[in-house]
Backbone as JSON, one array per atom type, in Angstrom:
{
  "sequence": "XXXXXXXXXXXXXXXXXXXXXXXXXXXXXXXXXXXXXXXXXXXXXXXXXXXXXXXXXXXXXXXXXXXXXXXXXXXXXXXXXXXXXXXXXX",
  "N": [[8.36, -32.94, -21.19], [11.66, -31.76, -21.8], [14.16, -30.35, -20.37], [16.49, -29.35, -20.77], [19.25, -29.78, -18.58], [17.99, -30.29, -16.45], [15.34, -33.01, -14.51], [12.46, -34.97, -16.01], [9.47, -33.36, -15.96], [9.91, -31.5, -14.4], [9.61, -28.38, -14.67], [7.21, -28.42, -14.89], [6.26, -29.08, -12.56], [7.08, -26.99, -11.18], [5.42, -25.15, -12.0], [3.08, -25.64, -11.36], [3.99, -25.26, -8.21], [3.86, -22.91, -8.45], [1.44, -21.64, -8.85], [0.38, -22.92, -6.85], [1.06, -21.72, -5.08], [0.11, -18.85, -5.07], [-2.75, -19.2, -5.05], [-2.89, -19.91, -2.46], [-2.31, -17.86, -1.03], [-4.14, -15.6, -2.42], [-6.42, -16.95, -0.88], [-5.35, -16.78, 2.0], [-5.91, -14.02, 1.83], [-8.81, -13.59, 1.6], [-9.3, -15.26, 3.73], [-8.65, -13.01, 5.54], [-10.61, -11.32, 6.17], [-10.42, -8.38, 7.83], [-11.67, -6.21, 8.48], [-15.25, -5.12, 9.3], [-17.37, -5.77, 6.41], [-18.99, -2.58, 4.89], [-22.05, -1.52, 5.0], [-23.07, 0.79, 3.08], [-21.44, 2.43, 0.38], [-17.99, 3.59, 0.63], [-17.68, 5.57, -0.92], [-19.98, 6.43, -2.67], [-21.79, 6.65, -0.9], [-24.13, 4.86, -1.54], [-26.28, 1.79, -0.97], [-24.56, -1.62, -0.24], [-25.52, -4.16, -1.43], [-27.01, -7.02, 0.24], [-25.84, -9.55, -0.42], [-23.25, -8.89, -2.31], [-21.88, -8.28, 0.41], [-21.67, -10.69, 1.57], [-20.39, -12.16, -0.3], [-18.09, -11.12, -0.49], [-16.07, -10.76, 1.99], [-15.48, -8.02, 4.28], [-15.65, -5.77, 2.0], [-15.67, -2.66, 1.33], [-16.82, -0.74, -0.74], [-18.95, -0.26, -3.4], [-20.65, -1.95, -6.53], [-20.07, 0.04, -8.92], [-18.43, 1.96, -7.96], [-16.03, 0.3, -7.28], [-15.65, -0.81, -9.87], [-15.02, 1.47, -11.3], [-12.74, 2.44, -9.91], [-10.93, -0.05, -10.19], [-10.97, 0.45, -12.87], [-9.29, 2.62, -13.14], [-7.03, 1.66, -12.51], [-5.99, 0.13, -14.97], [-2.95, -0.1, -16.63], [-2.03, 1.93, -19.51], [-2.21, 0.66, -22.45], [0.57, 0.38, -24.47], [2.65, 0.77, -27.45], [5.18, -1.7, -28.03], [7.85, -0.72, -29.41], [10.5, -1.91, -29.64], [9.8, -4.58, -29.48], [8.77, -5.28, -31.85], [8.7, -6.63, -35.58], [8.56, -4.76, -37.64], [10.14, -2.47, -36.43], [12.67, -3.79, -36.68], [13.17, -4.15, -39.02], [13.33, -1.74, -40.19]],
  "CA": [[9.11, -31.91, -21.89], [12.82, -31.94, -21.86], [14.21, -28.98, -19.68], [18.19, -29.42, -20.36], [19.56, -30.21, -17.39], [16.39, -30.48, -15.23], [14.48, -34.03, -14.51], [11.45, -34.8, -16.61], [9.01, -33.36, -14.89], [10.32, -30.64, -13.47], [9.13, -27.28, -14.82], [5.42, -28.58, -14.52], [6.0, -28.94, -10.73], [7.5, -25.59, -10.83], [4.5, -24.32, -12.4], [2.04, -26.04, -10.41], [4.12, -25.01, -7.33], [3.77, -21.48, -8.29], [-0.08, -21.57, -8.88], [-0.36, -23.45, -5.37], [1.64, -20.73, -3.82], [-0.53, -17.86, -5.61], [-3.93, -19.61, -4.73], [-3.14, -19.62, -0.98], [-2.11, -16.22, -1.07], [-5.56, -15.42, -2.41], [-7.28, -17.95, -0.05], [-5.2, -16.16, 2.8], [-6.29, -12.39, 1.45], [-9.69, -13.5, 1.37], [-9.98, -15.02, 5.38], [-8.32, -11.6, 6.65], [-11.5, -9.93, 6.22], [-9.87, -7.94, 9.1], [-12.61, -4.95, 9.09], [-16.35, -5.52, 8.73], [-18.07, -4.89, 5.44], [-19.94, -1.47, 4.85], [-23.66, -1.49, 4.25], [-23.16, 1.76, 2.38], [-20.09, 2.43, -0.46], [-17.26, 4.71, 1.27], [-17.34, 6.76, -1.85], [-21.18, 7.25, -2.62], [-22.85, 6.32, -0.08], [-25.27, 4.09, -1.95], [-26.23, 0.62, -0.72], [-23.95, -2.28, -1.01], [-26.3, -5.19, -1.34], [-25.85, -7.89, 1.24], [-25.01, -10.86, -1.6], [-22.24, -8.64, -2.09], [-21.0, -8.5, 1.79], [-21.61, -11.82, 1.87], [-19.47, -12.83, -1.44], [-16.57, -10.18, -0.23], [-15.93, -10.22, 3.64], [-14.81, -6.49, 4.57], [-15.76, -4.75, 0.5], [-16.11, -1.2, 1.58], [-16.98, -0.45, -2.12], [-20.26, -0.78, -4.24], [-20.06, -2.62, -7.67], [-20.13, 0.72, -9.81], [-17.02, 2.51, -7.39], [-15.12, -0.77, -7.68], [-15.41, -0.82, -11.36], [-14.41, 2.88, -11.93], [-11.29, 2.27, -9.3], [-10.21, -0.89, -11.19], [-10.54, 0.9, -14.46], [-8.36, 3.25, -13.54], [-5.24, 0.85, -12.36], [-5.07, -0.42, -15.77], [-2.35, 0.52, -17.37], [-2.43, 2.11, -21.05], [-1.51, -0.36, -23.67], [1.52, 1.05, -25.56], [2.75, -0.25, -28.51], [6.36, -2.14, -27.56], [8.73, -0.73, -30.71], [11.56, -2.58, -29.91], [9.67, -5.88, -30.03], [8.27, -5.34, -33.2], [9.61, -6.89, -36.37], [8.67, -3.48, -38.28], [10.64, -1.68, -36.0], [13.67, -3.82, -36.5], [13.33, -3.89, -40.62], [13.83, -0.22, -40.63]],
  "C": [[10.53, -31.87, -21.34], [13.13, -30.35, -21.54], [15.8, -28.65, -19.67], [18.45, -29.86, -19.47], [18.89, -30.73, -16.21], [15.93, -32.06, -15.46], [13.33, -33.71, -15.38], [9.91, -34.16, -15.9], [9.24, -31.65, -13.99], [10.06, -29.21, -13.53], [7.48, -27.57, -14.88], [5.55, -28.57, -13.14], [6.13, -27.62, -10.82], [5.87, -24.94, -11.46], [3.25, -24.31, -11.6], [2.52, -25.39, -8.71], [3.55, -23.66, -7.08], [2.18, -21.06, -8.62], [0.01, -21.81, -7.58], [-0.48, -22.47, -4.11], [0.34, -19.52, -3.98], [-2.29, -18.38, -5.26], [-3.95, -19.79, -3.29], [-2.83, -18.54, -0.22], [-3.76, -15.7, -1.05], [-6.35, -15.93, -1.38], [-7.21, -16.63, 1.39], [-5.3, -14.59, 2.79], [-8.06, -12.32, 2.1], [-10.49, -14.06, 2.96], [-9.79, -13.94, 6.17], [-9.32, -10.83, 6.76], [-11.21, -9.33, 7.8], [-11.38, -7.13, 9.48], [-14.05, -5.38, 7.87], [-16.89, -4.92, 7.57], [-18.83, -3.85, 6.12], [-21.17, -2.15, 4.26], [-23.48, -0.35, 3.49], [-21.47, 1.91, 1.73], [-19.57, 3.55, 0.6], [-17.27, 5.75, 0.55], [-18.57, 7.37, -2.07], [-21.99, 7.18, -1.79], [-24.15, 5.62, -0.35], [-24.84, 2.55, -1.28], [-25.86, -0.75, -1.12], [-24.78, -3.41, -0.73], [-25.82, -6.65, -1.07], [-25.19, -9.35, 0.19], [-23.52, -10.58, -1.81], [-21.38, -8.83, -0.89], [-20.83, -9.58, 1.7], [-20.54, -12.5, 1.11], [-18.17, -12.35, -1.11], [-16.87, -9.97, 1.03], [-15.07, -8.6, 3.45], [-15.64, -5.42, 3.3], [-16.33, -3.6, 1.63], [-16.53, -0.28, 0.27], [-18.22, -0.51, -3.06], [-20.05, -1.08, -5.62], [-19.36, -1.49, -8.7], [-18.29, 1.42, -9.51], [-15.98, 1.66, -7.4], [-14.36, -0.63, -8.91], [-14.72, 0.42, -11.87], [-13.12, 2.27, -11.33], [-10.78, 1.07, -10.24], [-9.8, -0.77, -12.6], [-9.3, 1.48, -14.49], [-7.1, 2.85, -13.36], [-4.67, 0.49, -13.21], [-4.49, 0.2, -16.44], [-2.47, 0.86, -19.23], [-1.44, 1.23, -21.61], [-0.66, 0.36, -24.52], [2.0, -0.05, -26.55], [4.56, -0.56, -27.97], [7.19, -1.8, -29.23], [9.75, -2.27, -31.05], [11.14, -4.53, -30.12], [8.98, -6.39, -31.26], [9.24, -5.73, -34.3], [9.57, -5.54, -37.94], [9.97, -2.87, -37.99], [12.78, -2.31, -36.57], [14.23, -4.12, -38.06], [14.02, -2.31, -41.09], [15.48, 0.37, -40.26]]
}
């Protein structure tokens, strides 16, 4: 793919670089288990079943308290006006 000015070649490295970087990020998130998993969630106190500890070094969380907390980070889907081609007919 032809990048203007750029070598052939050269926004696929960049892309691949920036995966490589972002996958040893993760890698290095995932040996810090700094602090030992819980056998019991911090929030209900129900049992986090060891497959879990085992799959997530540190999880202080049980699947259900996870899932609520992750629900609630995502942000609400708004509708973008200004990139609409309605918006820019009117």
């Amino acid at each position: 793919m032809a990048g203007g000015w750029t070598r052939d070649g050269a926004v696929s490295e960049q892309i691949e670089a920036s995966i490589d970087d972002e996958l040893n990020r993760m890698k290095a998130l995932r040996r810090s288990g700094d602090r030992p998993s819980r056998e019991t969630c911090a929030e209900c106190d129900e049992p986090i079943p060891e497959k879990r500890r085992v799959a997530i070094p540190g999880v202080q969380l049980c699947i259900d308290c996870q899932s609520e907390r992750d629900g609630a980070r995502r942000p609400a889907a708004g509708f973008n006006r200004r990139g609409s081609k309605d918006s820019q007919l009117k």
